[in-house]
C-alpha positions in Angstrom: -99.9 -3.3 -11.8 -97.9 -5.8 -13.5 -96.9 -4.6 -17.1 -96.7 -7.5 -19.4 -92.9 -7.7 -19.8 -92.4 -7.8 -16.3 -94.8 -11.1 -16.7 -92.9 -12.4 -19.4 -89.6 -12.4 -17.5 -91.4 -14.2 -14.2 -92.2 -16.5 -16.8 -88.8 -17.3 -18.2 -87.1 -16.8 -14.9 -89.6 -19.8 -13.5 -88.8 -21.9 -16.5 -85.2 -21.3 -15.7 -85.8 -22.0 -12.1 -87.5 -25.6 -13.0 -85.3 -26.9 -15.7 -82.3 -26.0 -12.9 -84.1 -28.0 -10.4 -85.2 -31.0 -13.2 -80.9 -31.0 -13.9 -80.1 -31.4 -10.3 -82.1 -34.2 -9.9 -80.6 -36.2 -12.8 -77.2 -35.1 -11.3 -78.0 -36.9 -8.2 -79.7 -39.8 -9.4 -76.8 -40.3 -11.5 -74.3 -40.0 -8.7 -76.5 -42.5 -6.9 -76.9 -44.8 -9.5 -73.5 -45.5 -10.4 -72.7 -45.6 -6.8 -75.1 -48.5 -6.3 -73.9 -50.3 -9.2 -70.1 -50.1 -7.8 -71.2 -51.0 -4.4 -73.2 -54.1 -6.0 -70.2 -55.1 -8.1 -68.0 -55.4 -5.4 -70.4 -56.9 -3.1 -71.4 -59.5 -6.1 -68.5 -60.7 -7.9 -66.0 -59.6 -5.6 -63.9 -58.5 -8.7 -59.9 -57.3 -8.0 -60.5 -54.6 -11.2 -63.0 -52.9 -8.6 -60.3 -51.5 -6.1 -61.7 -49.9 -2.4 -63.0 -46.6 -2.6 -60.3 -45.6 -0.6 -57.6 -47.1 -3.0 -59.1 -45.3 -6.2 -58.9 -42.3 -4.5 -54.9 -42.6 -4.9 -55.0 -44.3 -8.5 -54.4 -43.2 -11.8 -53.4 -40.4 -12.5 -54.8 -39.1 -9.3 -52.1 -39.8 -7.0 -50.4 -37.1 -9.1 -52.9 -34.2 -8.3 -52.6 -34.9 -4.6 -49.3 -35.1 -4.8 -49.1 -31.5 -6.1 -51.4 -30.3 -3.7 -49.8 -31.8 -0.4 -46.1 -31.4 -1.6 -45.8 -29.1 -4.3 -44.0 -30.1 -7.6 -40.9 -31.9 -7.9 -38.7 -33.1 -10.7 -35.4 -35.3 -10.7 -33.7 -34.7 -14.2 -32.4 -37.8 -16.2 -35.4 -39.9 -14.1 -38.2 -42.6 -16.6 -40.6 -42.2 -14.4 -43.8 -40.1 -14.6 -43.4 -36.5 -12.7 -46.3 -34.1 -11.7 -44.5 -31.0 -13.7 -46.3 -32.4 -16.5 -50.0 -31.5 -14.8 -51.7 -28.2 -14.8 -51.7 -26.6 -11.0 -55.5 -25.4 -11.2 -57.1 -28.5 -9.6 -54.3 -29.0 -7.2 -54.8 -25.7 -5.7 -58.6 -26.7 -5.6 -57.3 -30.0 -3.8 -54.8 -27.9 -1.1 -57.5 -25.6 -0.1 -60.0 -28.6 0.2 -57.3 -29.8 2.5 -57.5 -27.1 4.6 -61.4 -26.5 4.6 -61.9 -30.1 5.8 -59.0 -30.1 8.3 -55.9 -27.9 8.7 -52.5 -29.1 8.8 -49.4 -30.2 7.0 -48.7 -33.9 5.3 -47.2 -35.8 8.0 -48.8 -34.0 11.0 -52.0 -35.6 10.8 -53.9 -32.4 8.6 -56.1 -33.7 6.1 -53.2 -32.5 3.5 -51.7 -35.6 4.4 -54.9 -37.9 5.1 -57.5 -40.1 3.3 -59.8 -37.5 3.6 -58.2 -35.1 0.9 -59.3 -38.0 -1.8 -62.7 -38.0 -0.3 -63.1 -34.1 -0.4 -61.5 -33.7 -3.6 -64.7 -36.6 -5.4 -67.1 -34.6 -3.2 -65.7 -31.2 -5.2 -65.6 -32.7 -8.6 -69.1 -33.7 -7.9 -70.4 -30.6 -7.7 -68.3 -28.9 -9.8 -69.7 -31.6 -12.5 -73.2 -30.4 -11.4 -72.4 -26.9 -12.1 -71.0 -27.9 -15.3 -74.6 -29.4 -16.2 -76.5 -25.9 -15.3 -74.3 -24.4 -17.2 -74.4 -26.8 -20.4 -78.3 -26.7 -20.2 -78.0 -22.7 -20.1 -76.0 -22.7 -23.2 -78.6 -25.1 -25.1 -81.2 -23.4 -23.5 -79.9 -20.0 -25.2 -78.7 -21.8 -28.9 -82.9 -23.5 -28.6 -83.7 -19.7 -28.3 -82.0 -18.6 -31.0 -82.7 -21.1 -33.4 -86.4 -20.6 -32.4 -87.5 -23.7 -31.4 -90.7 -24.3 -29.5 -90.1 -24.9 -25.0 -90.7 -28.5 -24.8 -88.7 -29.5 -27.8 -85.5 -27.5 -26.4 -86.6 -28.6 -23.0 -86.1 -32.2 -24.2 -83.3 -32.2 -26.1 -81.3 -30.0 -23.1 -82.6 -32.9 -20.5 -81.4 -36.2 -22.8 -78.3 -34.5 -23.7 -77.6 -33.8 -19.7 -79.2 -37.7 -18.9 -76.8 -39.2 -21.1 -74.3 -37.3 -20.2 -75.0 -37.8 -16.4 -75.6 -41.8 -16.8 -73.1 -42.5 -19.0 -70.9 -45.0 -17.4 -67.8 -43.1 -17.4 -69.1 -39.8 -16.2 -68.0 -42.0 -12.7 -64.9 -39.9 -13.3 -66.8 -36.6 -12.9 -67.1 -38.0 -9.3 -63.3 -38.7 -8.7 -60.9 -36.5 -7.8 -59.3 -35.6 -11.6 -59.4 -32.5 -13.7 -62.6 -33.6 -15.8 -65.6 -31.8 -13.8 -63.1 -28.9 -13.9 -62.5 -29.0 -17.3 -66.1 -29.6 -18.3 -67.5 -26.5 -16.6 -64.9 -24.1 -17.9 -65.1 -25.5 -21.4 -69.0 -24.6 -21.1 -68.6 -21.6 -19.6 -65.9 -20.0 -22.4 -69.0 -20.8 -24.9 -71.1 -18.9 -22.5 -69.2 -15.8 -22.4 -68.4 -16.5 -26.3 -71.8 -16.2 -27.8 -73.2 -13.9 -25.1 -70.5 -11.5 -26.3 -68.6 -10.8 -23.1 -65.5 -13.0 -24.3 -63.0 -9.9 -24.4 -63.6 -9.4 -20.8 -63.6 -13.2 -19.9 -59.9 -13.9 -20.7 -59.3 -15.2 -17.6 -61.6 -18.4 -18.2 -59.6 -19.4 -21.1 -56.2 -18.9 -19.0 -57.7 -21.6 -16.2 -59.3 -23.6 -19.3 -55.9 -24.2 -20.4 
């Protein structure tokens, strides 16, 4: 027989369960949605600020990253120009394993180290990594709602406008490109986690890769 705790925590654990699923949708709605509006820019107006797919994937600062992961670092003292010492190595090591998961090899023997497809691999990982960081945000509001005593629905809808306008926002398109930001989002989130649900002591390590 089902004691009335045990019904309580099916309870929450479904609530959890559907808001999870009610963030994943606005996480892919919003990846499609700014697709379409890209792919409709450059169909429409044909404008030369709205670069190939395949040409942002090396722009920016992102030619930097894969750099780091296909070479390594370099630096030339007495040189102006930019050099990758100045980036953290976290993502890069996220971008060199990418390369091998999606096809083995070194840059110049035809691996994916040293293909287009590293760009494309490394947008499909900050994609998800940007939806994790969005569980993880609405866990943390969920838990502060909690706390503060607020009613379901109203902590259910602030948690799912923060996370729309968040997702829909028209520069969350670089949560979807291969830079640090999706990264960056979901440890930042995740060091507030293990902050307020006490644990932070023996979560050192998130700060080290948040920095």
């Amino acid at each position: 027989m089902d004691t009335p705790h045990a019904a309580t925590g099916e309870g929450r654990r479904g609530r959890e369960i559907g808001l999870a699923a009610q963030v994943t949708l606005l996480w892919a709605g919003s990846r499609l949605w700014l697709a379409l509006i890209y792919a409709g820019l450059r169909v429409l107006t044909r404008l030369p600020l709205l670069p190939a797919p395949a040409v942002v994937g090396e722009m920016w600062d992102i030619h930097h990253y894969l750099e780091i992961a296909r070479q390594g670092y370099a630096y030339t003292p007495g040189s102006t120009a930019i050099q990758n010492v100045a980036f953290f190595p976290l993502w890069p090591m996220v971008l060199r394993l990418l390369g091998w998961i999606v096809g083995a090899g070194e840059p110049g023997n035809g691996g994916a180290l040293g293909s287009a497809a590293l760009p494309w691999a490394g947008s499909l990982a900050a994609s998800l990594l940007f939806l994790a960081a969005l569980l993880a945000l609405a866990r943390w509001m969920e838990g502060a709602a909690s706390r503060r005593g607020e009613s379901g629905d109203t902590g259910r809808r602030t948690i799912l406008l923060t996370v729309t306008l968040l997702a829909f926002f028209p520069t969350s398109l670089y949560f979807s490109l291969p830079y640090t930001e999706s990264l960056f989002l979901l440890l930042s989130v995740a060091a507030f986690l293990a902050w307020e649900s006490g644990r932070w002591a023996g979560r050192r390590w998130r700060a080290c890769c948040w920095g």
